[in-house]
C-alpha positions as CSV (number, residue, x, y, z in Angstrom):
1,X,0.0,0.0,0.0
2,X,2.6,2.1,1.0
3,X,3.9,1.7,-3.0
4,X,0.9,3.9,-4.2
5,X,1.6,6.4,-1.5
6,X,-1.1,6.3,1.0
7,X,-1.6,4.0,4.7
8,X,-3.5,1.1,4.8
9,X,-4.9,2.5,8.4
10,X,-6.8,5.3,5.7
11,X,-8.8,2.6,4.4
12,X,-12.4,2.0,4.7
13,X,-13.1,-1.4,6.8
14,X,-14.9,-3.0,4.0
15,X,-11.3,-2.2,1.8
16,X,-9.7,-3.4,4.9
17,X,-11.7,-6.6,5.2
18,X,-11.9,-7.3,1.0
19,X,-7.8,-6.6,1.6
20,X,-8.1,-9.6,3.9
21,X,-9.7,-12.3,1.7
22,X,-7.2,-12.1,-1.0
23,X,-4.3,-12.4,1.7
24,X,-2.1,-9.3,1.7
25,X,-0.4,-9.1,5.0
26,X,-0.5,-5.3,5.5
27,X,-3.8,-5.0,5.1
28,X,-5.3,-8.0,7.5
29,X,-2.5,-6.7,10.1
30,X,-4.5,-3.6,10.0
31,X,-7.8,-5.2,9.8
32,X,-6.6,-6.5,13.2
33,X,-5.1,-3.9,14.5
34,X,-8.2,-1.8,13.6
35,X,-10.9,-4.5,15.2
36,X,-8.6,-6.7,17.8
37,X,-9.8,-4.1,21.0
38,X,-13.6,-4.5,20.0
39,X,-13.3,-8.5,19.6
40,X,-11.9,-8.8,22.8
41,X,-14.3,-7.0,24.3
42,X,-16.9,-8.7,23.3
43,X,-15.0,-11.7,23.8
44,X,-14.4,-11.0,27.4
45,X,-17.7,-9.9,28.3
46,X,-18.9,-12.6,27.1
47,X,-16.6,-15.5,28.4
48,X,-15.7,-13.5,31.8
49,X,-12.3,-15.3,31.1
50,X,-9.2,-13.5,29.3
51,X,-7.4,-16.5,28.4
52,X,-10.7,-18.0,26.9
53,X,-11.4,-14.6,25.2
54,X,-7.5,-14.5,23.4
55,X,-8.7,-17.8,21.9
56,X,-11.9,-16.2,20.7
57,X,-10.9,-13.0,19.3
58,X,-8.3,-15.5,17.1
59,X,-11.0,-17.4,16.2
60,X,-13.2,-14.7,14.9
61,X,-10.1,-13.6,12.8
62,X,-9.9,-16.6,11.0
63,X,-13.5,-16.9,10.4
64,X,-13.7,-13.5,9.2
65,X,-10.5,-14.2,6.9
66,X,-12.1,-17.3,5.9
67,X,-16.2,-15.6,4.9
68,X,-14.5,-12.2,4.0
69,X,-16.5,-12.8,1.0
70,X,-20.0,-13.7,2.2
71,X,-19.9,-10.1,3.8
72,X,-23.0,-7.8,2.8
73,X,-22.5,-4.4,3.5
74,X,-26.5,-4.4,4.0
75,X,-27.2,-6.4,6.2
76,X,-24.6,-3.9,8.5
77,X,-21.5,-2.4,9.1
78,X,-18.0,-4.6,9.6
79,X,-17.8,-4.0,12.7
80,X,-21.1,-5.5,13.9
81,X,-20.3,-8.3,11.6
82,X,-17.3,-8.7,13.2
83,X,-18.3,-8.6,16.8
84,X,-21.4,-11.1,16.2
85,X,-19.1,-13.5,15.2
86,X,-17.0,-13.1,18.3
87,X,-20.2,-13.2,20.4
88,X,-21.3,-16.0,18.3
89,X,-18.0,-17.8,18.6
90,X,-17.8,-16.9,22.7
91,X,-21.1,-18.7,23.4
92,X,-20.0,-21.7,21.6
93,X,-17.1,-21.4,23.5
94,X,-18.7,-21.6,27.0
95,X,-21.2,-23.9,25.7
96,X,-18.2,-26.9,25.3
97,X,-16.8,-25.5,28.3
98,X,-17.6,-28.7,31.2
99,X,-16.2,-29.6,34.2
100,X,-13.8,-32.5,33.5
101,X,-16.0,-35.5,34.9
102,X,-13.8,-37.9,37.2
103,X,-13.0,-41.1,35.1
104,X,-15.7,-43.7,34.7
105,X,-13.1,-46.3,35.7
106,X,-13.0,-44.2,39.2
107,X,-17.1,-44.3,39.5
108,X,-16.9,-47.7,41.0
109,X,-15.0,-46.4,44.1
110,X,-17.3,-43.4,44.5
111,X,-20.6,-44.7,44.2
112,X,-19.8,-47.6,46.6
113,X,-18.5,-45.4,49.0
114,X,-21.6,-44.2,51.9
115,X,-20.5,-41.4,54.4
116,X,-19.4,-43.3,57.7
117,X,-16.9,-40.5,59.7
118,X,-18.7,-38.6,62.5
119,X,-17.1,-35.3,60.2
120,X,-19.0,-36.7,56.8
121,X,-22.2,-37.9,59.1
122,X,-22.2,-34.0,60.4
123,X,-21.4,-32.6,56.9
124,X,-24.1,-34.8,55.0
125,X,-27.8,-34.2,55.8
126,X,-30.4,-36.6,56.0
127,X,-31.6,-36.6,52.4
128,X,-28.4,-36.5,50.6
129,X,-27.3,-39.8,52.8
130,X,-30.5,-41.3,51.5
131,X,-29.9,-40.3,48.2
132,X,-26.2,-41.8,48.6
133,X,-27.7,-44.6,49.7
134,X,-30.2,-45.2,47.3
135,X,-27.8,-45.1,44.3
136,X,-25.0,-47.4,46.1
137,X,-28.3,-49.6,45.3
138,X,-28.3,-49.3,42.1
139,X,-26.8,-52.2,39.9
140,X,-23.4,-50.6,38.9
141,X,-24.1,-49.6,35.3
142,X,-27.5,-47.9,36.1
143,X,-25.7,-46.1,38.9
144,X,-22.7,-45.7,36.6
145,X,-25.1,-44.0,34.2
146,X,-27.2,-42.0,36.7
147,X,-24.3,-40.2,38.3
148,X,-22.9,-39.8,34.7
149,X,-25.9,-37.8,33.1
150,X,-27.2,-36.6,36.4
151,X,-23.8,-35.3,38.1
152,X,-21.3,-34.7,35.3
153,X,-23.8,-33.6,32.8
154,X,-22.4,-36.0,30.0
155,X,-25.6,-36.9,27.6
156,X,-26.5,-40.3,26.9
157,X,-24.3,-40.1,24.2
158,X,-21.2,-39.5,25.6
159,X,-21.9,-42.0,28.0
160,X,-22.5,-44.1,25.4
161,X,-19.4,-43.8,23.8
162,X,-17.6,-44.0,27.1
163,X,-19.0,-47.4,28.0
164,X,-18.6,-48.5,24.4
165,X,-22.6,-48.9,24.5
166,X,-25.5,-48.7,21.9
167,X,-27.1,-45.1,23.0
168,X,-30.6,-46.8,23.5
169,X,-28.9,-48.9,26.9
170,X,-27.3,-46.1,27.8
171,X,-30.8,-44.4,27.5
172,X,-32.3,-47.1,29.1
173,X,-29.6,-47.2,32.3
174,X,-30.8,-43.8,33.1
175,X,-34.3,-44.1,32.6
176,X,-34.6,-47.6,34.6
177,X,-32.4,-45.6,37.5
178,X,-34.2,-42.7,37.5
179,X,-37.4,-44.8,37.9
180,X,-35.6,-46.7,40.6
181,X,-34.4,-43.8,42.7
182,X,-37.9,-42.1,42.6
183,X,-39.5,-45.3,43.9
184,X,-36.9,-45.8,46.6
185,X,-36.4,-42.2,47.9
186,X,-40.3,-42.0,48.0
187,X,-40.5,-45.7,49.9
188,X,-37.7,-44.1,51.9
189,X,-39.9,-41.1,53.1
190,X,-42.8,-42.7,53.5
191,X,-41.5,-45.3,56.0
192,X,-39.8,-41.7,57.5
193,X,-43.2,-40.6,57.8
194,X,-45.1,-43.2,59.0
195,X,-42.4,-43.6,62.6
């Protein structure tokens, strides 16, 4: 640019952002150097997490690099294209964001294990050692599957593929729990009730 004697940073964003789907490295520096304060912002206001945000605002680079084309000055400005795809992008972002569920292999240990320590007994209340209780019940892959879904939010899919299982018996190891834990927490109140 500099060759026909006047600054990329002069240029409209829609030169700016045409500049960047055919690949010239001054202009999508400036593109980037133009948007990358706004991106973030959205990015971080969005994710609450910097690190995340980085990742983001990189992400919505490339996809803007990538549908530079696509772009229709009438349906809005660069700018707000650009920042709905970082608000796009962010949501996804915290949507695959999950707790990292303990092993499956490690399940086995947990779901056997019912609060017996005076500090666990005074830390626990009533229901939840019921609850404990009633799933230590459980046959081991419906319990597997309960805590699965119910705790770690994985879907019957991912279980599915964790247990190397068709997704209707995973489906089915969650439903049959379910159904079993209802009946025995309410069995479990009523005898409470009727003392």
């Amino acid at each position: 640019m500099q060759r026909f004697g006047f600054s990329a940073g002069r240029l409209p964003d829609e030169a700016l952002l045409s500049g960047l789907a055919t690949g010239d490295p001054e202009l999508a520096v400036t593109f980037v150097r133009r948007f990358q304060h706004t991106v973030f912002g959205v990015a971080v206001a969005v994710t609450g997490d910097p690190q995340l945000a980085e990742d983001v605002a990189q992400q919505t680079f490339e996809r803007a690099w990538r549908h530079a084309q696509v772009y229709d000055a009438r349906r809005g400005s660069v700018s707000t294209w650009l920042t709905t795809i970082a608000r796009n992008l962010a949501i996804d972002a915290i949507r695959a964001r999950r707790p990292e569920p303990v092993a499956p292999e490690d399940l086995d240990s947990v779901l056997g294990a019912v609060s017996r320590t005076p500090e666990q007994y005074a830390l626990a209340d009533e229901a939840s050692t019921r609850l404990r209780a009633a799933v230590a019940e459980l046959p081991r892959e419906q319990g597997r599957a309960l805590v699965m879904a119910g705790i770690y939010g994985m879907t019957a899919q991912q279980i599915a593929d964790w247990e190397r299982i068709p997704l209707g018996t995973a489906k089915t190891r969650i439903r049959t729990a379910m159904g079993k834990l209802r009946t025995s927490l309410a069995s479990s109140k009523r005898g409470d009730d009727g003392q």
